[in-house]
DSSP file (Angstrom, degrees, kcal/mol; ACC not computed):
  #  RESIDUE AA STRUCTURE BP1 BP2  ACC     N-H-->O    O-->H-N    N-H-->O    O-->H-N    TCO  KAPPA ALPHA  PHI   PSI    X-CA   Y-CA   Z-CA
    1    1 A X              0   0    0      0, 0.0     2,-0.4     0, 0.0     0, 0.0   0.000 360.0 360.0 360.0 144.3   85.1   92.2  119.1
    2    2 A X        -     0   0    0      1,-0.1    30,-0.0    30,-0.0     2,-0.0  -0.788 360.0 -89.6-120.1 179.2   85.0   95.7  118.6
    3    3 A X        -     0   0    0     -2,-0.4    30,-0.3     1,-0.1    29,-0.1  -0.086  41.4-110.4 -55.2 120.6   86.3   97.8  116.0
    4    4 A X  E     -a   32   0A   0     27,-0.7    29,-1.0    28,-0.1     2,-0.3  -0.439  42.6-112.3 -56.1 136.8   90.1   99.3  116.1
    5    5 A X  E     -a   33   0A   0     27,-0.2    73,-2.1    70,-0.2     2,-0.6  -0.748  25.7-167.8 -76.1 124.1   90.1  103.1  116.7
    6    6 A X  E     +ab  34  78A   0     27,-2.1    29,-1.7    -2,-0.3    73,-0.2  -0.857   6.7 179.3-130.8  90.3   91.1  105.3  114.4
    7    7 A X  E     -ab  35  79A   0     71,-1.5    73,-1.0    -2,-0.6     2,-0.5  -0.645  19.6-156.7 -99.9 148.1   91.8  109.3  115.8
    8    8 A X  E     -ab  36  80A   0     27,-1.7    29,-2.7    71,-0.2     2,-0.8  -0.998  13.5-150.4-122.9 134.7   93.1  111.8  112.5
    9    9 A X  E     +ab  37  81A   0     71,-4.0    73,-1.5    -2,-0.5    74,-0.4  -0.860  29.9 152.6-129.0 119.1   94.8  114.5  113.3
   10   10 A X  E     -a   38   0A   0     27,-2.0    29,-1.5    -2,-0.8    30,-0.3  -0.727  53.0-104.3-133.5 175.9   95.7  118.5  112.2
   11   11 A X  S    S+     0   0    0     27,-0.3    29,-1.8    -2,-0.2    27,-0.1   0.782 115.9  28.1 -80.2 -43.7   96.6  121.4  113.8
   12   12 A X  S    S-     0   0    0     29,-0.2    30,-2.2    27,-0.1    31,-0.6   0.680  80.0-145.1-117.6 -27.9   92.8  123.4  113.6
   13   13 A X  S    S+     0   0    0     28,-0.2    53,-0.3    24,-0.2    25,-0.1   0.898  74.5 104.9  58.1  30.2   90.8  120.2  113.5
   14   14 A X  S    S+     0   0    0     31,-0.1    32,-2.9    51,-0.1    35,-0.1   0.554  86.7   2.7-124.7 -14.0   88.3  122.7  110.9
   15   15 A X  S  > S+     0   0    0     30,-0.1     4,-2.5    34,-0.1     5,-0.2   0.579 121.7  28.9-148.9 -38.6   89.2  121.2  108.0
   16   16 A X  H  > S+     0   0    0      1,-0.2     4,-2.3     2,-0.2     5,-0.2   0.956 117.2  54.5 -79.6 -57.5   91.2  118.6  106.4
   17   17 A X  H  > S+     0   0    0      1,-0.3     4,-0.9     2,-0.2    -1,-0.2   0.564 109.3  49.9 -54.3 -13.4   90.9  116.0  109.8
   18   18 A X  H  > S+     0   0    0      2,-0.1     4,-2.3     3,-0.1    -1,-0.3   0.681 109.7  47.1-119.1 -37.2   87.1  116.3  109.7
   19   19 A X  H  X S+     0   0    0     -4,-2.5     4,-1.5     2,-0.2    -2,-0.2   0.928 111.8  53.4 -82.5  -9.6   86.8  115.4  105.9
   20   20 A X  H  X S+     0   0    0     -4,-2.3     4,-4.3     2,-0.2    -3,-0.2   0.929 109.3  51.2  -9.6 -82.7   89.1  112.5  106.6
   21   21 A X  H  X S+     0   0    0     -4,-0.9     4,-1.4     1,-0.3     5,-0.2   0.748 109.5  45.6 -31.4 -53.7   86.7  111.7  109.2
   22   22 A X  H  X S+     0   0    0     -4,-2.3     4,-2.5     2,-0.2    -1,-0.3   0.919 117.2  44.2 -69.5 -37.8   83.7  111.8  107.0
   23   23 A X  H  X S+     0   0    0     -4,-1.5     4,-5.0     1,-0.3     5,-0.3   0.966 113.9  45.3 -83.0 -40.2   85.3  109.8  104.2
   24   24 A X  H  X S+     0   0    0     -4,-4.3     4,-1.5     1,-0.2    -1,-0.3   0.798 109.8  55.1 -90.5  18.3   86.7  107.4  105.9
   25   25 A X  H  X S+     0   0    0     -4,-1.4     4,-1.6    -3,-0.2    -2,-0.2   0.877 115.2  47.8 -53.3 -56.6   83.4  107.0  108.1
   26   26 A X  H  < S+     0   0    0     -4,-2.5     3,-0.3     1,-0.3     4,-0.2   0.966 115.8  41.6 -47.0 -56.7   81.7  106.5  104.6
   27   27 A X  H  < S-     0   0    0     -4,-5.0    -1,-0.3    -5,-0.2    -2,-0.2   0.692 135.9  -3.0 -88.1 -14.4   83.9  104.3  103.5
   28   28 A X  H >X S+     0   0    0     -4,-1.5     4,-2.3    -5,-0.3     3,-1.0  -0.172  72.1 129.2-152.1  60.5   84.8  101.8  106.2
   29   29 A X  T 3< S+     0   0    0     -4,-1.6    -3,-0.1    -3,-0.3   -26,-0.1   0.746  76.0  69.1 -83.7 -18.4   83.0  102.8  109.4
   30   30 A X  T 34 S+     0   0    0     -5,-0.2    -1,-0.2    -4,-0.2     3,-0.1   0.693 110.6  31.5 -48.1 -30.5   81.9   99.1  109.2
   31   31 A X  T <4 S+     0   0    0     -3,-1.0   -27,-0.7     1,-0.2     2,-0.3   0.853 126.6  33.6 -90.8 -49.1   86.0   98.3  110.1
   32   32 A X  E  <  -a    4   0A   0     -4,-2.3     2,-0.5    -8,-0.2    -1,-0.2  -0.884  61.8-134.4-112.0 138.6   86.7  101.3  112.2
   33   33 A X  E     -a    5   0A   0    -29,-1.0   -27,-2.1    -2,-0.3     2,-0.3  -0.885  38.5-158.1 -91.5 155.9   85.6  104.0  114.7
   34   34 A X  E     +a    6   0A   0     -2,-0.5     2,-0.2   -29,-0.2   -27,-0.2  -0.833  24.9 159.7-148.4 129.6   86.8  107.4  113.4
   35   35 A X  E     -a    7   0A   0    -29,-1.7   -27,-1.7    -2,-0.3     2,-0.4  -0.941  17.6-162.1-149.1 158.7   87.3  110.2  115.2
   36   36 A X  E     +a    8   0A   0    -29,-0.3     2,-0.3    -2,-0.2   -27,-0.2  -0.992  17.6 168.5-154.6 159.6   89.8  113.6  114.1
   37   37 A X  E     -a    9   0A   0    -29,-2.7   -27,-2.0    -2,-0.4     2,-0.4  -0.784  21.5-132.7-159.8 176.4   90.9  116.1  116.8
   38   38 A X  E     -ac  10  67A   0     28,-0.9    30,-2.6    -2,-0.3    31,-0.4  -0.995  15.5-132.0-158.7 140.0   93.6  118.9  116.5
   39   39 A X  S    S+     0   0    0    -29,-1.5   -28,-0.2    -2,-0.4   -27,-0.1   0.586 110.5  29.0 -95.5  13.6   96.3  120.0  118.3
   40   40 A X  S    S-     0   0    0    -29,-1.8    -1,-0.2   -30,-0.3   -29,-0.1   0.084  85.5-151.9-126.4  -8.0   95.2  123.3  118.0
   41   41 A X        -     0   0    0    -31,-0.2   -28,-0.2    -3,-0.2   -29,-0.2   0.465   6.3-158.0 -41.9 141.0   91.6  123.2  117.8
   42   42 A X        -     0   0    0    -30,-2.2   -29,-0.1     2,-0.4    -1,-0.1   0.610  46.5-118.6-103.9 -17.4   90.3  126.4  115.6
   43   43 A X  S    S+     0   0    0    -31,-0.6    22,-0.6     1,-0.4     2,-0.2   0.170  79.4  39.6 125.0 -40.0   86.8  125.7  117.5
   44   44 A X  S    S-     0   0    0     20,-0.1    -2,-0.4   -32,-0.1    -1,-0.4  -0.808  88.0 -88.0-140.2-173.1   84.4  125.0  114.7
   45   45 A X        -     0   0    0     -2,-0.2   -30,-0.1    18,-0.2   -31,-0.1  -0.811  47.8-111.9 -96.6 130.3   84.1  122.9  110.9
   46   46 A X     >  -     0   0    0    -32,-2.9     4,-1.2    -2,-0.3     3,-0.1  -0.318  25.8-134.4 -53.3 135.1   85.2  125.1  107.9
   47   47 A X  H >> S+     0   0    0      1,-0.2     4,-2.7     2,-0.2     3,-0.6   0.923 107.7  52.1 -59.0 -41.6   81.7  125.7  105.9
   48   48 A X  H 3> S+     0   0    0      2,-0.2     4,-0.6     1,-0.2    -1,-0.2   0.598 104.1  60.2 -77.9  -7.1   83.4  124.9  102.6
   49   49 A X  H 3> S+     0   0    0      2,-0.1     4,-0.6    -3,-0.1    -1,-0.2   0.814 113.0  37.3 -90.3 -25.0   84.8  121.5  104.2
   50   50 A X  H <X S+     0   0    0     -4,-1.2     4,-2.5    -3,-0.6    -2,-0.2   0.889 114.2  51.1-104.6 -15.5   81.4  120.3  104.8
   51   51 A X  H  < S+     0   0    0     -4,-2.7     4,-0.2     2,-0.2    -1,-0.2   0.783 108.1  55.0 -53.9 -16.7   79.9  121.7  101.7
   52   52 A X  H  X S+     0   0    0     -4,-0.6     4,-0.8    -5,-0.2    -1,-0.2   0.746 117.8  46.9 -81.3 -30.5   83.0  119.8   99.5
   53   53 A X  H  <>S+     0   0    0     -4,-0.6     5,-3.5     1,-0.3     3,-0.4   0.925 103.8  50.0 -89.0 -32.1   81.5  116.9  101.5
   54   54 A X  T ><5S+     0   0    0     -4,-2.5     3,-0.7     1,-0.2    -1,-0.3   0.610 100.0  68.0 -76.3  -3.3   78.1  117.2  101.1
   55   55 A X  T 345S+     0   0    0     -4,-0.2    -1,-0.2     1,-0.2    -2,-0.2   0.901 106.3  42.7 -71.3 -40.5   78.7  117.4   97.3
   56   56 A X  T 3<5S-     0   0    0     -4,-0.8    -2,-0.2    -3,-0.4    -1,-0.2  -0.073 129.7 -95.2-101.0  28.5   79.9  113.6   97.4
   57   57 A X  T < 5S+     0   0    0     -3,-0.7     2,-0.3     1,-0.2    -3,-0.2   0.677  82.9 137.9  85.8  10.2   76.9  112.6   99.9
   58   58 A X      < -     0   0    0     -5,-3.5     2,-0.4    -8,-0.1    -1,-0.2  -0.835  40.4-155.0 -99.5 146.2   79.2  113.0  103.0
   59   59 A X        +     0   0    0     -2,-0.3    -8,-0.1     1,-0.1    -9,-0.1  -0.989  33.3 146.9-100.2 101.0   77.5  114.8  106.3
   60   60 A X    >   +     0   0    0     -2,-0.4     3,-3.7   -10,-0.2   -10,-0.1   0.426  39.7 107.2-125.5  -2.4   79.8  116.6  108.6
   61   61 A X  T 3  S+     0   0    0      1,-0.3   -16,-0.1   -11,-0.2    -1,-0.1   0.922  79.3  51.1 -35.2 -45.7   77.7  119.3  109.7
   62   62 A X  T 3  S+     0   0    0      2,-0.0    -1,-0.3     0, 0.0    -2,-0.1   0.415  91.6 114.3 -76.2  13.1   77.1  117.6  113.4
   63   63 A X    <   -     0   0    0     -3,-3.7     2,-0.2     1,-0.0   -18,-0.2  -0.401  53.4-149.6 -77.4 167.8   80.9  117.3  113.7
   64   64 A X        -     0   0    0    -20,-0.1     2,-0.6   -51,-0.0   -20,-0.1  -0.842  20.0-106.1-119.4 155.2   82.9  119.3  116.2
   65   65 A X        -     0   0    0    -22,-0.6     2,-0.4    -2,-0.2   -52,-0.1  -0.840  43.9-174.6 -79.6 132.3   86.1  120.7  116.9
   66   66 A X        -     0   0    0     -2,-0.6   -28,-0.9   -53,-0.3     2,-0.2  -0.984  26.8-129.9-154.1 121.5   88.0  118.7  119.3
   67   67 A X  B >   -c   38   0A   0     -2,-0.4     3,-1.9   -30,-0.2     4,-0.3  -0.639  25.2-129.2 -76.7 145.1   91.3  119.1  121.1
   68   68 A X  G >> S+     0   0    0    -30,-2.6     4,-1.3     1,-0.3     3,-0.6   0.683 108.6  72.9 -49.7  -3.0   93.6  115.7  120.7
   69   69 A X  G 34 S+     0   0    0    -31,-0.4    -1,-0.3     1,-0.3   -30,-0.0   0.800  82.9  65.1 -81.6 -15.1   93.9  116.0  124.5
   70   70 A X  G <4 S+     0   0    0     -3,-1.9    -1,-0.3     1,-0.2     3,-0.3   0.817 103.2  48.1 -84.2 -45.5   90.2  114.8  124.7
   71   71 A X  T X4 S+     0   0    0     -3,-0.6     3,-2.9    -4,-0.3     2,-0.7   0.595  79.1 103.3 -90.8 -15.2   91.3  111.3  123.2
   72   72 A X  T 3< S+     0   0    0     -4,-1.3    -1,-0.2     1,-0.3    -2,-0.1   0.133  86.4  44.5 -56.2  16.8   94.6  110.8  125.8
   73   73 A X  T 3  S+     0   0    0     -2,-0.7    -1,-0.3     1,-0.3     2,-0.2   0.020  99.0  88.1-144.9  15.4   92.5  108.0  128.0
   74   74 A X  S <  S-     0   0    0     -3,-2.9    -1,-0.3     2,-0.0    20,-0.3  -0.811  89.1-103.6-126.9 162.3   90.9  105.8  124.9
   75   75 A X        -     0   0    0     -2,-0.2     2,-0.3    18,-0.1    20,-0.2  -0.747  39.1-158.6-104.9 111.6   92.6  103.1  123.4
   76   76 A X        +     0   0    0     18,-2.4    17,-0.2    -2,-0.3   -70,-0.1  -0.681  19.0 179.0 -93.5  75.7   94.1  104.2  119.9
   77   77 A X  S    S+     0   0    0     -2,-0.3    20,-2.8    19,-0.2    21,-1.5   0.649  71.7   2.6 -63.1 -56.9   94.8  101.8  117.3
   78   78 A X  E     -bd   6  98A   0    -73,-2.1   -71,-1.5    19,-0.2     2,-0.3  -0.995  54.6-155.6-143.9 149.9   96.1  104.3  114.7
   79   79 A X  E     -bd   7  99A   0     19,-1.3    21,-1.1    -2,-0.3     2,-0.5  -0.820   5.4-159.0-109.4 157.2   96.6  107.6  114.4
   80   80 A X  E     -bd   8 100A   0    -73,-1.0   -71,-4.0    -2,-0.3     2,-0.4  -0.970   7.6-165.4-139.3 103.2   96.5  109.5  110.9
   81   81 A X  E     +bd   9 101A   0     19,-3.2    21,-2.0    -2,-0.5   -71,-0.2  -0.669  10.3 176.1 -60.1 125.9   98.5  113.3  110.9
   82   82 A X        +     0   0    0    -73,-1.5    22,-1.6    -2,-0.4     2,-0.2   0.494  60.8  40.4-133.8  19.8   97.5  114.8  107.8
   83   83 A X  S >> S-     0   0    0    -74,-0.4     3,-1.9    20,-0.2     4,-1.8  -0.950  85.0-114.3-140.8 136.9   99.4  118.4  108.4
   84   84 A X  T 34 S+     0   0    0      1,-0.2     4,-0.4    -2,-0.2    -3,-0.0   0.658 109.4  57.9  67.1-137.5  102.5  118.9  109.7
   85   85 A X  T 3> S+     0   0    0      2,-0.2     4,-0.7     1,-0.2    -1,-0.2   0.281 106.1  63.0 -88.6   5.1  102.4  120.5  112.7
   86   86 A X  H <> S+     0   0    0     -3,-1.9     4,-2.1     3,-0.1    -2,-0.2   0.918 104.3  46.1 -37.8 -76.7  100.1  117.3  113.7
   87   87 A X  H  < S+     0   0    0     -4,-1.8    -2,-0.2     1,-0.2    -3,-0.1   0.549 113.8  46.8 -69.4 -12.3  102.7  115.1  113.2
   88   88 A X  H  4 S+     0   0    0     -4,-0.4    -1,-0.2    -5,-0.3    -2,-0.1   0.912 121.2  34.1 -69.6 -60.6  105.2  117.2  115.0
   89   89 A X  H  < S+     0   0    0     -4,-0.7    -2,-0.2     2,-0.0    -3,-0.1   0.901  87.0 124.2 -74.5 -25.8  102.9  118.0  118.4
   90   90 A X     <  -     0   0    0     -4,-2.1     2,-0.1     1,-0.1    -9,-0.0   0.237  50.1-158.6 -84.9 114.1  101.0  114.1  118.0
   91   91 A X        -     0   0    0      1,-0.1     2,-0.5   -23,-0.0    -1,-0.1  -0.357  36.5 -82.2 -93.7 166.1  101.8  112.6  121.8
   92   92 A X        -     0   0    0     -2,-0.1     2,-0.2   -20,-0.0    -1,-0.1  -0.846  45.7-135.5 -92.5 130.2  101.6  108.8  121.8
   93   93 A X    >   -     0   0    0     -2,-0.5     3,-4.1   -17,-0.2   -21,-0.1  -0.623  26.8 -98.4 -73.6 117.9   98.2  107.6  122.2
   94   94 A X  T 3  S+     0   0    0    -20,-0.3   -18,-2.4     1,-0.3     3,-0.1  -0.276 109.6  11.0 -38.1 124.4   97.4  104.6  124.7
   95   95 A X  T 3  S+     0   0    0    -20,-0.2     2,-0.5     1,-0.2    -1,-0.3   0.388  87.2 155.4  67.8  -6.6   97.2  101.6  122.7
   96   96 A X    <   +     0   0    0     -3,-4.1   -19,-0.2     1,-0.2    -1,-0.2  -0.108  16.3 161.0 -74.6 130.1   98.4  102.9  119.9
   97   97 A X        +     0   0    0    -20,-2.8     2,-0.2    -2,-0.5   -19,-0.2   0.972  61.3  50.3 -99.5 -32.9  100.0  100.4  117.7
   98   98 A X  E     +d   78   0A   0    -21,-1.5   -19,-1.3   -22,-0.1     2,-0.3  -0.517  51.6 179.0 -83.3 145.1  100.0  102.7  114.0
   99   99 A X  E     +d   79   0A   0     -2,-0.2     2,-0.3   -21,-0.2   -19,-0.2  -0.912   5.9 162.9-147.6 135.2  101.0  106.1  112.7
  100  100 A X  E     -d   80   0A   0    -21,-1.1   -19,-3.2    -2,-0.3     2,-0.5  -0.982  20.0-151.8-153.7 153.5  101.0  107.7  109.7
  101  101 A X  E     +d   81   0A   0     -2,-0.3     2,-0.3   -21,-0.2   -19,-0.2  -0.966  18.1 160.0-116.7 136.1  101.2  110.8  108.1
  102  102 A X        -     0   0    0    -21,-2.0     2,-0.1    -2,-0.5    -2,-0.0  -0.711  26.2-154.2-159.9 113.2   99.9  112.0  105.0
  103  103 A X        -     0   0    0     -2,-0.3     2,-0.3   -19,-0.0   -20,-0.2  -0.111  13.5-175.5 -78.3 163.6   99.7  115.6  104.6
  104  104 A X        -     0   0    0    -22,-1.6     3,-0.1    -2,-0.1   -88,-0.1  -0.977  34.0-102.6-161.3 129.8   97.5  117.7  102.5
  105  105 A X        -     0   0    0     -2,-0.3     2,-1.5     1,-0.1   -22,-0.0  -0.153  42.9 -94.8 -74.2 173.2   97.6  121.4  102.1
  106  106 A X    >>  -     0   0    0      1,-0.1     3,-3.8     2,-0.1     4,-0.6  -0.429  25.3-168.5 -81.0  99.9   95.3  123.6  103.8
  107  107 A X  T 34 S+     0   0    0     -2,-1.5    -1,-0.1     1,-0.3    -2,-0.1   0.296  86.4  65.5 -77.4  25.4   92.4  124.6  101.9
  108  108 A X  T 34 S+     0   0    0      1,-0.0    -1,-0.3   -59,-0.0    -2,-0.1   0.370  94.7  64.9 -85.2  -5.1   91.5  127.4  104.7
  109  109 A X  T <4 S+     0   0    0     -3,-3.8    -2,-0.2     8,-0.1    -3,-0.0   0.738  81.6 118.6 -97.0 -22.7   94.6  128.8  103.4
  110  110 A X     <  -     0   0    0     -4,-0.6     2,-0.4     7,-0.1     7,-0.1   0.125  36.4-177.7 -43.9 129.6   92.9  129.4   99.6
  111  111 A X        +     0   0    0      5,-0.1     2,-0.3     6,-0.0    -2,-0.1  -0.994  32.8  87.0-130.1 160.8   92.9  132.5   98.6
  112  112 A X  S    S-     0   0    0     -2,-0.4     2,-0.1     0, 0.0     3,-0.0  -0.920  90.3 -38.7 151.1-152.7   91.2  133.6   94.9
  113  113 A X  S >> S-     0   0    0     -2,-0.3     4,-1.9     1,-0.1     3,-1.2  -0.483  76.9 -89.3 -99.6 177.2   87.7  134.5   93.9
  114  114 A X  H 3> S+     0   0    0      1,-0.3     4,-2.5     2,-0.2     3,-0.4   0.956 132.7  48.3 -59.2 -40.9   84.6  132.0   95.9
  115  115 A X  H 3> S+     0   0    0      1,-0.3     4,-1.8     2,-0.2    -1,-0.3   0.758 109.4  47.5 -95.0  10.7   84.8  129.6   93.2
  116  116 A X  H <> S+     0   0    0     -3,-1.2     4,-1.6     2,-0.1    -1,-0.3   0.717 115.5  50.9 -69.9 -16.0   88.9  129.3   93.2
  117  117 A X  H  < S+     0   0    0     -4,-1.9    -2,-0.2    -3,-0.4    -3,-0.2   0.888 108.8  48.9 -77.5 -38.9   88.4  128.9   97.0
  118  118 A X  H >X S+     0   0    0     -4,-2.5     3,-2.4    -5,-0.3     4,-2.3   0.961 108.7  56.1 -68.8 -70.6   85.8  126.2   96.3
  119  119 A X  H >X S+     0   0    0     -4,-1.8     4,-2.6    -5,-0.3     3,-0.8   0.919 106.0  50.9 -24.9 -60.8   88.2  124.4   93.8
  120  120 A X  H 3< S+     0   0    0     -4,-1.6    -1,-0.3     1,-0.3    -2,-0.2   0.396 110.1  44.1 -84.2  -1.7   90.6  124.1   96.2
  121  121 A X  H <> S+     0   0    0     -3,-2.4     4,-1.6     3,-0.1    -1,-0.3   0.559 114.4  51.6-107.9  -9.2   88.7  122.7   98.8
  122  122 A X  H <X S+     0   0    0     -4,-2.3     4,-2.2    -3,-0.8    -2,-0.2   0.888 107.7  50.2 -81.5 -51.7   87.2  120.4   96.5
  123  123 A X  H  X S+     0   0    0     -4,-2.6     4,-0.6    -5,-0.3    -3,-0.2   0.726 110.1  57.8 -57.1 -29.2   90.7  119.2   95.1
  124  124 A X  H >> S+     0   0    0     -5,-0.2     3,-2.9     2,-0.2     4,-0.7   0.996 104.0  46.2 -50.0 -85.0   91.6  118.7   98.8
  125  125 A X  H 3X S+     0   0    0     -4,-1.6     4,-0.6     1,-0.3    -2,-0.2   0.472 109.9  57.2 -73.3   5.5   89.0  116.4   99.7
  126  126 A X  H 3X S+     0   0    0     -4,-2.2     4,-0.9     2,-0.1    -1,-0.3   0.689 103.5  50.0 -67.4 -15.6   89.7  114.5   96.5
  127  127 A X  H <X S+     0   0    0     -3,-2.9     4,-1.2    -4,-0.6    -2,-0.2   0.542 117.6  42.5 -79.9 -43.4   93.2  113.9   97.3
  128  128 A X  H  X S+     0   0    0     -4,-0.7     4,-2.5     2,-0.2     5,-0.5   0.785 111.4  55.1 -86.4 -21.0   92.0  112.5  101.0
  129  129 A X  H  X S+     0   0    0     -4,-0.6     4,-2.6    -5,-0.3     5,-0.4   0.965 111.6  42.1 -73.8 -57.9   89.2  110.6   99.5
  130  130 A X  H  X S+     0   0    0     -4,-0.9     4,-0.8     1,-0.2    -1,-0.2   0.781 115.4  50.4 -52.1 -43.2   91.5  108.6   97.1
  131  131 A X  H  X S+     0   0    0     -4,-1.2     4,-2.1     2,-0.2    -1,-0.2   0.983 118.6  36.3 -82.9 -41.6   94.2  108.1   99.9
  132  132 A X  H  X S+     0   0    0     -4,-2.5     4,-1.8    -3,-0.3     5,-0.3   0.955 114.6  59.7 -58.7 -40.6   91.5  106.6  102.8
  133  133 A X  H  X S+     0   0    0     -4,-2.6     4,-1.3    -5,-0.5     5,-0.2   0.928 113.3  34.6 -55.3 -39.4   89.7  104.9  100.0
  134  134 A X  H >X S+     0   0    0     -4,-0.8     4,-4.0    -5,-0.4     3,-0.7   0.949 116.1  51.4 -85.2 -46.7   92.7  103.2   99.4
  135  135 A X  H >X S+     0   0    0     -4,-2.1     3,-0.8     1,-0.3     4,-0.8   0.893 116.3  52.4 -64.6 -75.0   94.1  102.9  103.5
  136  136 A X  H 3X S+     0   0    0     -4,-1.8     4,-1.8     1,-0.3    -1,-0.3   0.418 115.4  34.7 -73.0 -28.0   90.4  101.4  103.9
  137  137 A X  H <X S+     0   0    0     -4,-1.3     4,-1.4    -3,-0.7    -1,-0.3   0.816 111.0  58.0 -84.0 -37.2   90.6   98.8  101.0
  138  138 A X  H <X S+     0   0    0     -4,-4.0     4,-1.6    -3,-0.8    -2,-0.2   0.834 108.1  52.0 -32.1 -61.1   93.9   98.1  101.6
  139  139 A X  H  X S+     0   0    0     -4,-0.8     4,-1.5     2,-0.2    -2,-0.2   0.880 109.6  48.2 -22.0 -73.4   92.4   97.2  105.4
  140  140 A X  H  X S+     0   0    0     -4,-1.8     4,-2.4     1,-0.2     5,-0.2   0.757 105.6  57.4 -90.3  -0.6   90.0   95.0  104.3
  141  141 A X  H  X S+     0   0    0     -4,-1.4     4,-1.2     2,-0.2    -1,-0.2   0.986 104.6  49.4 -34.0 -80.0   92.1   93.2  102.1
  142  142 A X  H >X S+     0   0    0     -4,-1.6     4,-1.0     2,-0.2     3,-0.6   0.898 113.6  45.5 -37.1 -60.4   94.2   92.4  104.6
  143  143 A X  H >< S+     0   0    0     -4,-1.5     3,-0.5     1,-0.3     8,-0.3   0.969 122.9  39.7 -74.6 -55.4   91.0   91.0  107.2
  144  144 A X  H 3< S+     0   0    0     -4,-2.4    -1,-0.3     1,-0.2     9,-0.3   0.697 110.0  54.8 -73.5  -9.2   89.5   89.1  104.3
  145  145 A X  H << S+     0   0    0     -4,-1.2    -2,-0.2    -3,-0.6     2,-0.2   0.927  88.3 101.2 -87.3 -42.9   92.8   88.0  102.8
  146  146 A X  S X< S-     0   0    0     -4,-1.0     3,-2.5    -3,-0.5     6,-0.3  -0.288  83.1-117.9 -78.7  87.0   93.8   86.2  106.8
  147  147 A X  T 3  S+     0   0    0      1,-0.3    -1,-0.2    -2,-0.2     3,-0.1  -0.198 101.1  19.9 -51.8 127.1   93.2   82.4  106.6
  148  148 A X  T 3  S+     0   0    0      1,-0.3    -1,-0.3     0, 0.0    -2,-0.1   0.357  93.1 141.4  80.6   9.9   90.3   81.5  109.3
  149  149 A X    <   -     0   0    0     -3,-2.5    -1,-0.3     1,-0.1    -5,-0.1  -0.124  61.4-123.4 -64.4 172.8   89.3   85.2  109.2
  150  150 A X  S    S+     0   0    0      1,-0.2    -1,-0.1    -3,-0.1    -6,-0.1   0.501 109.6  61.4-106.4  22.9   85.5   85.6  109.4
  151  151 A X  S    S+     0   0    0     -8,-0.3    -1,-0.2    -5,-0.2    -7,-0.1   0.639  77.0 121.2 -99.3 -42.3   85.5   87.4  106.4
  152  152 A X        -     0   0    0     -6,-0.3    -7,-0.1    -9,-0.2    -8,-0.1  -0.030  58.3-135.9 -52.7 117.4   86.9   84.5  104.3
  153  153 A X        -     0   0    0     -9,-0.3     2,-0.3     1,-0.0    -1,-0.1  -0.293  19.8-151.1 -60.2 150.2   84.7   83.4  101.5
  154  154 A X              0   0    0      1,-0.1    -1,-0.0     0, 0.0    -2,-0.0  -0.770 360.0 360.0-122.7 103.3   84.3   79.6  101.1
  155  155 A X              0   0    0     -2,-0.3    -1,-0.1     0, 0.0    -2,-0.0   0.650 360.0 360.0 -89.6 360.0   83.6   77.6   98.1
């Protein structure tokens, strides 16, 4: 069987949608494939989104920027907004049976000295790791909780 699809989606697709990507790759890439896309796309990955990641062991450096329009012929299971003006433009996906939004501001937006700028991307992707850590346990909860599932332990 294969995996339900999981697209996240923000406006620039440079920063919040790509550490999304990375965490909840980390964290349940075993349940899902994960993909993040923009309706906007700014073109590239913020450096400070994938250094905030690479502090906690995440690698997003080979990511891309990607318009949602790329994902409008795959079968989408759920979609995740996490700005906005995501959730605003976000066209219904082929297959898609989920949505949700949960926004998080825009740490491209920080302005201070490097290491308030660094805070604030840091504080970001602590705020998304703690909400996918949770949508991802939550998940397999669910699959392992499911009488005959193939997850179910047996004594």
């Amino acid at each position: 069987m294969t995996k339900p699809t999981v697209l996240i989606l923000c406006t620039g697709n440079s920063c919040r949608s790509h550490m999304a990507e990375g965490i909840l790759r980390q964290t349940a890439g075993d349940l899902f494939d994960v993909h993040s896309a923009g309706s906007n796309p700014a073109g590239y990955v913020h450096p400070k989104a994938i250094e905030a990641l690479k502090e906690i062991g995440i690698d997003i450096s080979e990511h891309r920027s990607k318009h949602m329009d790329e994902f409008l012929e795959r079968n989408i299971d759920t979609v995740i907004t996490v700005c906005g003006n995501a959730d605003q433009a976000c066209p219904m996906f082929p297959g898609q049976v989920n949505r949700y939004h949960w926004g998080f501001d825009d740490p491209a937006h920080a302005t201070g000295t490097e290491e308030e700028i660094t805070a604030e991307f840091r504080r970001v992707r602590d705020q998304i790791k703690l909400v996918f850590e949770a949508y991802a346990a939550g998940y397999r909860e669910g699959t392992t909780s499911n009488p005959g599932s193939k997850n179910d332990e047996t004594e």
